[in-house]
C-alpha positions in Angstrom: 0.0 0.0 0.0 1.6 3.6 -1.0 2.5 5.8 2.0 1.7 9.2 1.2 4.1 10.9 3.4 6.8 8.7 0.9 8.0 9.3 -2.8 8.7 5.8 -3.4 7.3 2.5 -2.6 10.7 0.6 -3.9 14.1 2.2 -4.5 16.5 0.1 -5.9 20.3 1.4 -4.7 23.0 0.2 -7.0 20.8 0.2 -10.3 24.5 0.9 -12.5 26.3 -2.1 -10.9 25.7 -5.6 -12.6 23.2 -7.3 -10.6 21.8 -4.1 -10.3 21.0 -3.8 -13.9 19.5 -7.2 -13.8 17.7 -6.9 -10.9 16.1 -3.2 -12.3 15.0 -5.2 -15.5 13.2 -8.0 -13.6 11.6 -5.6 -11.4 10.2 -3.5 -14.9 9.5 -7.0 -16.2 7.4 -8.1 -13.1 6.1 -5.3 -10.8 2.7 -4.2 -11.0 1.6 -1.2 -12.5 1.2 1.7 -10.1 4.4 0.4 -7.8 6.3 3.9 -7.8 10.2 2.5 -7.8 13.1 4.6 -8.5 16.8 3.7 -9.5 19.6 5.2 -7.3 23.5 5.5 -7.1 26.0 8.2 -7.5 26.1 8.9 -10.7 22.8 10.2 -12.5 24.7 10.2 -16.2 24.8 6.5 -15.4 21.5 5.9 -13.9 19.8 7.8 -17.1 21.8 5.1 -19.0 20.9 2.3 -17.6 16.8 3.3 -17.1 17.2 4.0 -21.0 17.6 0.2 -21.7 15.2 -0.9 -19.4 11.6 -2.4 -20.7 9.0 0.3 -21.3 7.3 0.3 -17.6 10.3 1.7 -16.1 10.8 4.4 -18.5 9.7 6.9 -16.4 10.8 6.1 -13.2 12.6 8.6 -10.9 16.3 9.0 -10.7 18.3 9.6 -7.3 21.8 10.9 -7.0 23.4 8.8 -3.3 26.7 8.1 -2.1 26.9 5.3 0.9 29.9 7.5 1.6 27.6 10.4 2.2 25.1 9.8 5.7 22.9 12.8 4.7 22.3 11.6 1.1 21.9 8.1 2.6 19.2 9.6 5.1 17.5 11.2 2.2 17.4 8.1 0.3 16.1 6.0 3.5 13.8 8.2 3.7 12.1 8.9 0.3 11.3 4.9 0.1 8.9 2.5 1.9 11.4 -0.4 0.7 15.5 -0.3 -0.2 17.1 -3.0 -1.9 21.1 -2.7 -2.4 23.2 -4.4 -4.3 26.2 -2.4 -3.7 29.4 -4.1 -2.3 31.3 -5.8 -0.6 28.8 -4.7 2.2 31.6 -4.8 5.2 33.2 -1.3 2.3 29.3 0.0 1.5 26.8 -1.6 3.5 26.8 -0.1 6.8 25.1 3.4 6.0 22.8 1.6 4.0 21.5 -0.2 6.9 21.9 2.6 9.2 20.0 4.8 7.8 16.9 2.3 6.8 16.8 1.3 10.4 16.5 4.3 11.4 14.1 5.8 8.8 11.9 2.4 9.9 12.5 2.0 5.8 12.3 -1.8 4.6 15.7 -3.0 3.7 16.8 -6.0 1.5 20.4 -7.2 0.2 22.5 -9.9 -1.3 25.3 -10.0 1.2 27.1 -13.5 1.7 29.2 -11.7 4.1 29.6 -13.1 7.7 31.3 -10.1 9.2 29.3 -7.4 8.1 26.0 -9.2 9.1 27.3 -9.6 12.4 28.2 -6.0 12.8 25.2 -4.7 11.0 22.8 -6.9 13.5 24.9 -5.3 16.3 24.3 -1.7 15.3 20.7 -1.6 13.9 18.5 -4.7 15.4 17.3 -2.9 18.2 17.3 0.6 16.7 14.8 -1.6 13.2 12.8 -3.4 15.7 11.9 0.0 17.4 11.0 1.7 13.9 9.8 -1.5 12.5 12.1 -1.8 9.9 12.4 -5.3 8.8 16.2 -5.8 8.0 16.7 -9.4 5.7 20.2 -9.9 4.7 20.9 -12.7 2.2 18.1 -12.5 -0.2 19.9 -13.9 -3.3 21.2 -17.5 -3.7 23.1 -16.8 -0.8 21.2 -17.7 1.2 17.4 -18.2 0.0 17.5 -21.8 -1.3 19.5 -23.3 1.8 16.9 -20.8 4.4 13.6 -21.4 2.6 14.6 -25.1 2.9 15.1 -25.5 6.2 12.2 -23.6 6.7 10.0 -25.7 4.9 11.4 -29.4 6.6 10.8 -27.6 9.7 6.9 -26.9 8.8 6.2 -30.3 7.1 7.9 -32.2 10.5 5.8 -29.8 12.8 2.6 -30.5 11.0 3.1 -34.2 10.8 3.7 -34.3 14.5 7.6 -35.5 13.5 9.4 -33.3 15.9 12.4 -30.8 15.5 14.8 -31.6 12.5 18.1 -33.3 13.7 20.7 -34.1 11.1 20.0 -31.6 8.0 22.8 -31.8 4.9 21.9 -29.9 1.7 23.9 -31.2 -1.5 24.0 -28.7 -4.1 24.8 -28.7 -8.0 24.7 -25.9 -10.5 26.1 -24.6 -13.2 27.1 -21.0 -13.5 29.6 -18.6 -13.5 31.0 -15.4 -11.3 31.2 -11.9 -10.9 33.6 -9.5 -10.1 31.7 -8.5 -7.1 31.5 -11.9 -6.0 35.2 -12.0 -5.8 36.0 -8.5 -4.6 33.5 -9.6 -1.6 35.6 -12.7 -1.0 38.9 -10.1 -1.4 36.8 -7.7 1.4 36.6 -10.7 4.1 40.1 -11.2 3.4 41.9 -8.0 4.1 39.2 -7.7 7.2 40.7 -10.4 8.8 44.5 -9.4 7.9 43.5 -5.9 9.6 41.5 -7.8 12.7 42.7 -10.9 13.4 40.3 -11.2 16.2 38.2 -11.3 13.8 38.6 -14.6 12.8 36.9 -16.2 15.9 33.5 -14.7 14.4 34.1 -16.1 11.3 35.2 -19.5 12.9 32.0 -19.6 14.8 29.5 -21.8 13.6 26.4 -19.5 15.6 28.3 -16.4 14.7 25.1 -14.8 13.6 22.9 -16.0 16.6 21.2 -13.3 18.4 22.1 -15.4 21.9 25.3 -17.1 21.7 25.2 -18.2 25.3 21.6 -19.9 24.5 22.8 -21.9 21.5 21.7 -25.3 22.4 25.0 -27.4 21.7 28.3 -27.3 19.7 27.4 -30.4 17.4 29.3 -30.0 14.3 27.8 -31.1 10.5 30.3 -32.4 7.9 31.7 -29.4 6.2 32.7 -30.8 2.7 36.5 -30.4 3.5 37.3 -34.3 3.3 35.6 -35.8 -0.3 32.3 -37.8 0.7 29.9 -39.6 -0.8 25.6 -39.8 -0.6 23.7 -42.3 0.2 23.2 -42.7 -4.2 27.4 -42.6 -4.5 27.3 -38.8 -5.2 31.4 -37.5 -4.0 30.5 -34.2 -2.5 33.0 -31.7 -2.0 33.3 -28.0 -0.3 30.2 -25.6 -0.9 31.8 -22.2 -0.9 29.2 -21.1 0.1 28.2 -23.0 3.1 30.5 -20.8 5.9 27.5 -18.7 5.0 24.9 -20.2 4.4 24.8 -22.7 7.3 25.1 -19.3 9.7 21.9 -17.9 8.2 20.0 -21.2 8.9 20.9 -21.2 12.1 20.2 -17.4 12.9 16.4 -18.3 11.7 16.4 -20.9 13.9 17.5 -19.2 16.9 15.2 -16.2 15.4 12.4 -18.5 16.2 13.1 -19.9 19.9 15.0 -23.1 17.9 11.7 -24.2 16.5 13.7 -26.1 14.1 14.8 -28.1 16.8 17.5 -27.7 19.7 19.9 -30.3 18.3 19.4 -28.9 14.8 22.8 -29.9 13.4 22.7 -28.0 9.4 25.6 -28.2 7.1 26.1 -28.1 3.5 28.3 -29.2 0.3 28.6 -29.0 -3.2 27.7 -32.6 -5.1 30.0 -33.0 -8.2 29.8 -36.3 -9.4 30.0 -40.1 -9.4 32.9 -42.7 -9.7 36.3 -42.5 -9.6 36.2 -39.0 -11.9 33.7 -37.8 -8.9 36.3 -38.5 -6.7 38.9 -37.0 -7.7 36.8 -33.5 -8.3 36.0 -33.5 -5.3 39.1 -33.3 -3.5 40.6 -31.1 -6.4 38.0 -28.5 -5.6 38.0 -28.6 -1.6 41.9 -28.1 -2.1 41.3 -25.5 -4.2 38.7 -23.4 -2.2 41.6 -23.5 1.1 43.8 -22.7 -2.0 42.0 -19.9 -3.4 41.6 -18.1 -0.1 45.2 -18.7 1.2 46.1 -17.3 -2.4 44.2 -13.9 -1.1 45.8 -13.7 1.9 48.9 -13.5 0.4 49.9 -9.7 -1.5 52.1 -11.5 -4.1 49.6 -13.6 -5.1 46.4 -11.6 -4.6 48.0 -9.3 -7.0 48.6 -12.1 -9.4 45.0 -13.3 -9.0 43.5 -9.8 -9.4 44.9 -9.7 -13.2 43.0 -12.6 -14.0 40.1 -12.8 -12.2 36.7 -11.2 -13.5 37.1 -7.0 -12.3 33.9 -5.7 -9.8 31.3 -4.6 -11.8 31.7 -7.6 -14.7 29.8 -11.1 -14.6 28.9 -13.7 -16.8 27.9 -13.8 -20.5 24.2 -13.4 -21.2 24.2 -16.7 -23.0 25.7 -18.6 -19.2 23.1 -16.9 -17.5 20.5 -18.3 -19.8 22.2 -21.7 -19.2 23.1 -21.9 -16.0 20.6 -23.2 -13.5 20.8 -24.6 -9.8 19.0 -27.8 -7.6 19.6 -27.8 -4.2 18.6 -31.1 -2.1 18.2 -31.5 1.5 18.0 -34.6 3.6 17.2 -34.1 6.9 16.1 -36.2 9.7 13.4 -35.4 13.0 13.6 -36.6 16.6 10.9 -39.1 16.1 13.2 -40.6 13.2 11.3 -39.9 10.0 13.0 -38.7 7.4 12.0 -35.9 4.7 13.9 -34.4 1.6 13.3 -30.6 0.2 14.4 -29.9 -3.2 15.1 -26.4 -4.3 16.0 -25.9 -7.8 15.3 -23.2 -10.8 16.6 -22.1 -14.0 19.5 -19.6 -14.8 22.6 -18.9 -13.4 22.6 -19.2 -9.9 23.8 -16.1 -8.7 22.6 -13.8 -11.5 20.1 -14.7 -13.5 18.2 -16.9 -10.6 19.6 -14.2 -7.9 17.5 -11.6 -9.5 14.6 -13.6 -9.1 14.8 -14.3 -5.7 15.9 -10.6 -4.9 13.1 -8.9 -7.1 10.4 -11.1 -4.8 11.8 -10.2 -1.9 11.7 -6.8 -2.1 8.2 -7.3 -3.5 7.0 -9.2 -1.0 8.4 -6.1 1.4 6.4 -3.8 -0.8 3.3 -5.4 -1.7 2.7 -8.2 1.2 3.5 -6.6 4.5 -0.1 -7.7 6.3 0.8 -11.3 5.1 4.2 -11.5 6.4 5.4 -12.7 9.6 4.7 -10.1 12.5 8.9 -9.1 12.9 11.3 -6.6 12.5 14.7 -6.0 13.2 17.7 -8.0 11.9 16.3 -11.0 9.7 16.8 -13.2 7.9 14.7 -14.5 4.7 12.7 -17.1 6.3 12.1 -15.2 9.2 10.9 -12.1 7.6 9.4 -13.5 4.5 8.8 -17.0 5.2 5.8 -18.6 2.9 4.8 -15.5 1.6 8.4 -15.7 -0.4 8.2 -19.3 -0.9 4.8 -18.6 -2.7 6.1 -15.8 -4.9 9.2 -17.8 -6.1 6.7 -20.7 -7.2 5.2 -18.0 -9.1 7.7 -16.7 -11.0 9.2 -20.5 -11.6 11.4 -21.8 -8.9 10.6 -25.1 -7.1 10.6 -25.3 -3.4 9.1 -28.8 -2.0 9.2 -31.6 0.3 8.9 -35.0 0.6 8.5 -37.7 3.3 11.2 -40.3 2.5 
């Protein structure tokens, strides 16, 4: 519903930057008429450009000059808009007066971060200030971390209604095909050179319930397989490390802990990437757990940082049109209850994971902010995406083509 004493219902921030420009077509491609959006970022040359190539419905929407390293502009901004989404990072560099000032403004706020440290710090600045304005905050609305949140959430529901108890053993498995950004990379760069400045920092990042809002009432330390020995499933898949489980499996957990643990107190979650069968299978998957600790020691080191920065894709660059038609991901979860039934959820959807299928999930979260707010849960604050969107998101990604189900076993 439109707030009078607002100019905008939806205001994208970061509408030049390459998910930005993906996200701004899906939103003109799939927001209802009358939704009053604007594009921001700091340049308005830029902005013009990019609202120039968009589909005809966002022709005429507003343009708005805002600098994340400006507070009054990001006040103004805040302010102007019943909903933010940003895409600008690495959040830990730009995310912080984003949140700030939504929080404050009790504006809506939603954004693709995969970044343990600067959800940590932005849940320790802004949770109480959002739940006093009733600004719902929900970090990790793209592929990090929707499939692995909406998921869980789901088992969860399915083993409450059928009177199976709380989940117990939870693994996710998860194949794709895709490729990445340069903002993906300078995010992984970001976390880096946070820890080189801070090593104190690294006993956050270390901590499985790092993102808990009660460390001290976390049920138990239980530990999941993380990936970094080569595995195989139950059907001979090898799995190996999901880069993105260090995450992921933190996000899970926060919505857990979000609810009173009505996932279940000895909810033990954890996640890896499934790559294949046989002897081939095998050997990928310890080639790629090496080469994730590989990758990231490669960053923490200048000499070779600065070799990897001349070949690795620049911020601001992604994948090819043509790979983000083709990509596509399927995530599968196994979990088990405390009654010892067993149920599967299967997330899955066409185009490239963290682009194409990213923009997706983003563009319905910010619509679901927009357009659903008497059908989501009661919340604000720090959240995550199954904690402040829940089924009302699971029911708009079904829309717009995603699969999100679950099976008894």
């Amino acid at each position: 519903m439109a707030d009078s004493t607002r100019d905008h219902d939806l205001v994208l921030f970061g509408a030049t930057g390459f998910v930005g420009r993906l996200l701004a077509a899906y939103l003109a491609e799939h927001a209802p008429p009358g939704l009053r959006i604007g594009l921001a970022g700091r340049s308005l040359t830029r902005l013009l450009e990019v609202r120039a190539g968009l589909p005809p419905a966002a022709r005429e929407w507003p343009v708005v000059a805002a600098d994340a390293g400006d507070p009054a502009s990001m006040a103004a901004l805040a302010e102007s808009t019943r909903v933010l989404v940003t895409t600008v990072g690495p959040y830990a560099r730009y995310g912080l007066p984003v949140v700030e000032a939504c929080a404050a403004a009790g504006t809506h706020y939603a954004d693709l971060t995969g970044e343990v440290l600067f959800v940590r710090e932005a849940v320790d600045r802004v949770d109480e200030v959002a739940r006093r304005t009733g600004a719902r905050i929900v970090h990790a609305c793209g592929y990090d971390s929707i499939p692995s949140d909406l998921s869980t959430f789901l088992l969860a529901e399915r083993a409450r209604a059928d009177g199976a108890g709380g989940l117990t053993d939870v693994r996710l498995v998860a194949t794709m095909r895709g490729g990445f950004s340069g903002g993906t990379i300078d995010s992984m760069r970001a976390q880096v050179e946070a820890l080189q400045e801070n090593p104190s920092k690294r006993r956050v990042v270390g901590d499985p319930f790092a993102l808990s809002p009660d460390r001290a009432a976390e049920p138990g330390t239980r530990q999941p397989r993380d990936g970094s020995m080569p595995e195989r499933t139950a059907d001979g898949r090898w799995t190996a490390a999901f880069v993105m489980a260090p995450f992921n499996t933190r996000i899970v957990r926060r919505s857990n802990a979000l609810q009173d643990w009505a996932y279940g107190r000895g909810l033990s979650y954890g996640e890896v990437m499934g790559v294949g069968r046989g002897p081939l299978g095998a050997v990928t998957a310890a080639g790629l757990s090496a080469g994730l600790v590989g990758a990231v020691s490669a960053m923490a080191f200048p000499p070779t940082r600065a070799l990897l920065d001349r070949v690795l894709p620049a911020p601001g660059s992604g994948p090819s049109e043509e790979v983000r038609r083709k990509g596509w991901f399927r995530m599968t979860v196994d979990a088990e209850t405390e009654r010892g039934r067993r149920y599967r959820a299967i997330a899955a959807g066409q185009g490239d994971p963290g682009y194409a299928a990213t923009a997706v999930m983003l563009g319905e979260s910010a619509l679901a902010l927009a357009l659903d707010g008497d059908r989501l849960p009661d919340r604000a604050g720090s959240l995550t995406p199954a904690t402040a969107l829940g089924a009302v998101l699971v029911e708009r990604l079904r829309a717009a083509g995603q699969t999100y189900e679950v099976s008894e076993l």
